[in-house]
Each structure stands twice: as structure tokens, then as C-alpha cells.
N, C-alpha and C positions, 0 to 999 in steps of 0.2 A: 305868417310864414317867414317873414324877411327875422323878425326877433327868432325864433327859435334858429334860424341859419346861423344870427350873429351868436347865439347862447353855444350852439354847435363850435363854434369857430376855436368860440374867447377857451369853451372848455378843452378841446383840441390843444390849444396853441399853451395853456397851462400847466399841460401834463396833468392833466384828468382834476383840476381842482373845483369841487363841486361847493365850495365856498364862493369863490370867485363868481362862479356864474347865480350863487342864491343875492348874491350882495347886486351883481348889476340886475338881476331879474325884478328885486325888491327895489331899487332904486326907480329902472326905468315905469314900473306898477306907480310908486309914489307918485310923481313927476304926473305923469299922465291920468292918473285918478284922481291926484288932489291937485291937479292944477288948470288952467281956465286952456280953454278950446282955443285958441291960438298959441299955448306952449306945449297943448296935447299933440299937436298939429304938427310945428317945426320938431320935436324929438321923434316924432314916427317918420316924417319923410327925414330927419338925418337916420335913423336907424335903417332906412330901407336903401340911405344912399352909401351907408356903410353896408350893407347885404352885397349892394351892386359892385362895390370895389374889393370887397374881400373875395367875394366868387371870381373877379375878371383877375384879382393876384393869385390867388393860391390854387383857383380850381373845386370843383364840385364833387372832385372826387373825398379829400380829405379836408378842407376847408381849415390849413394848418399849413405854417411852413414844416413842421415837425409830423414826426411818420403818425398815421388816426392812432391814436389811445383807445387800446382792447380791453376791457375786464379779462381778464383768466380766471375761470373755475378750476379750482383744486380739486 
């Protein structure tokens, strides 16, 4: 849950850049799948202690200093 808040966040704070969140999504999968149960370990509790500091800075409402990025249907 903490990864998809920070996925929520990084994409928010981009202005909608769905690259940016394929590049850390694919990054943080590498790291943690292909690497040994002590660096699986510290990048999930830093990703969950960045959860904890993005939510107490920006808020849960929009998880961005910049206004949530809406899709618009035409």
C-alpha cells in the first residue's frame, strides 16, 4: 500500500508522467526481486518511511504539492 501511495504521489507531483512512475515501479520490482532479503528489506521500510513523510507533508488528500492531476474525457 505505502508503494502505490509513493507511485500516487511521484505521479501527482509530475504532472500526470506515467513514464516516471513505470521507471521507479520497474526499478523498485528490480531491487527487490533480484536482490538478497536484507536490501529487499531496507528499500521497503525506506519506501514505507517515505509513504510516512509524503502523507504528514503534503496530505492524503492530494499526495502533491501541485493541484491531483484529472484525466478529462472529451
Amino acid at each position: 500500500m505505502a508503494g502505490a501511495m509513493v507511485l500516487t504521489w511521484l505521479y501527482n507531483s509530475t504532472g500526470g508522467s506515467v513514464l516516471a512512475t513505470a521507471l521507479w515501479h520497474g526499478s523498485y520490482n528490480a531491487v527487490v526481486a533480484g536482490g538478497e532479503a536484507a536490501v529487499s528489506t531496507v528499500v521497503t521500510a525506506a519506501v514505507i518511511l517515505a509513504f510516512v513523510l509524503i502523507a504528514r507533508r503534503y496530505g492524503p488528500e492530494t499526495l502533491s504539492a501541485q493541484p491531483k492531476h484529472v484525466l478529462e474525457s472529451h
